[in-house]
C-alpha positions as CSV (number, residue, x, y, z in Angstrom):
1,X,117.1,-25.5,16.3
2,X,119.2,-22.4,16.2
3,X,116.4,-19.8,14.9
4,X,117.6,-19.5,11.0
5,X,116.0,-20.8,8.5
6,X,117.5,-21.8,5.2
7,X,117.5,-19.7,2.2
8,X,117.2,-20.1,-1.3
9,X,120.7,-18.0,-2.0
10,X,122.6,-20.5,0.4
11,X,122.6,-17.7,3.0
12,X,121.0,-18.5,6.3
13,X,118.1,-16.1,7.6
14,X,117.2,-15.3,10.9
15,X,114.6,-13.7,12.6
16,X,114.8,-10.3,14.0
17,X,112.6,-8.3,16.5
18,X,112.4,-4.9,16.0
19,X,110.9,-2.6,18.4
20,X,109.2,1.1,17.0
21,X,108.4,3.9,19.3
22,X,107.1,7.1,18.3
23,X,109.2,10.0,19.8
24,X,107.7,13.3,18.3
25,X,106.2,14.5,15.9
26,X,106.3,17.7,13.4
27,X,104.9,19.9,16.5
28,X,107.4,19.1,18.9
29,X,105.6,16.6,21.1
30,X,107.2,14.1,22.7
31,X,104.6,11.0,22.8
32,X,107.5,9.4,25.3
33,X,104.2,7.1,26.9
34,X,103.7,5.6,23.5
35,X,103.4,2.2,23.1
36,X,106.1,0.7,20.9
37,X,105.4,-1.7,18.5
38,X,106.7,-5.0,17.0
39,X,107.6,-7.1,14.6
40,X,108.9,-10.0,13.2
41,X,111.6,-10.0,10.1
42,X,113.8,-12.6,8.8
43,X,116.5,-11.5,7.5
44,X,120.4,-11.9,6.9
45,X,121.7,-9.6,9.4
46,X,120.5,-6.8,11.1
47,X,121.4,-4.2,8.3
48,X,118.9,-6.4,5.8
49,X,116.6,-6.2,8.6
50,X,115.8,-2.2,9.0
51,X,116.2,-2.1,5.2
52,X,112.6,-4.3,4.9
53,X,111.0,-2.4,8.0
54,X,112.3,1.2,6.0
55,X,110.8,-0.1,3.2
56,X,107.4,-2.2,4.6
57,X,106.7,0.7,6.3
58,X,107.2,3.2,3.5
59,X,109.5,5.6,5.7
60,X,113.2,7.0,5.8
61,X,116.0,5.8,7.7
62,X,117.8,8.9,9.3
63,X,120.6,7.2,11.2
64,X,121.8,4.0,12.4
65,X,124.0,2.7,15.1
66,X,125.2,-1.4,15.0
67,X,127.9,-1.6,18.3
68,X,130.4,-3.8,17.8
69,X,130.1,-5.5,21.3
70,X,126.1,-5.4,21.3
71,X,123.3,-8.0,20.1
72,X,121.2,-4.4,19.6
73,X,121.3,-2.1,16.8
74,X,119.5,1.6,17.2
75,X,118.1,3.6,14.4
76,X,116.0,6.6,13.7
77,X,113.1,6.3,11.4
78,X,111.2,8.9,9.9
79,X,107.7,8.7,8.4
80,X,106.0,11.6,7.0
81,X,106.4,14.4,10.3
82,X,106.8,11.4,12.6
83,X,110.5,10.3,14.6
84,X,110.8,6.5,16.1
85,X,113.4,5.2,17.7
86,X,114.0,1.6,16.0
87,X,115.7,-1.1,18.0
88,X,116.5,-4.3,16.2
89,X,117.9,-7.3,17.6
90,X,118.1,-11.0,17.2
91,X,114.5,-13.2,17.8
């Protein structure tokens, strides 16, 4: 089993992992010994895949970053007076 599961479209879904951690906030404090959080998403790619966590989360996307030669795509996040830095990358 390759890690995709079917969809009802035709297009294949897989499961992405996508790691939040907080880097400051409207003061200026860097919580750099934050935890970072997880989750789970299916999705097409990893562009679908921030769009959901944006949205499930109820935040902004500020930037994002998909290499051409890496399995790992960066973004910023921002929610209300909070910064994360967003990895995503294949499950």
């Amino acid at each position: 089993m390759d890690g995709a599961a079917p969809s009802c479209f035709g297009r294949r879904h897989l499961q992405f992992t996508i790691e939040s951690r907080e880097l400051s906030n409207e003061s200026h404090r860097s919580r750099a010994n934050a935890e970072p959080e997880w989750a789970t998403i299916e999705a097409s790619n990893p562009d679908d895949a921030i769009s959901q966590f944006v949205r499930q989360k109820d935040s902004e996307l500020v930037s994002f970053l998909k290499p051409l030669e890496s399995r790992e795509s960066i973004a910023t996040v921002r929610k209300n007076d909070v910064v994360f830095l967003v990895r995503i990358y294949q499950a």
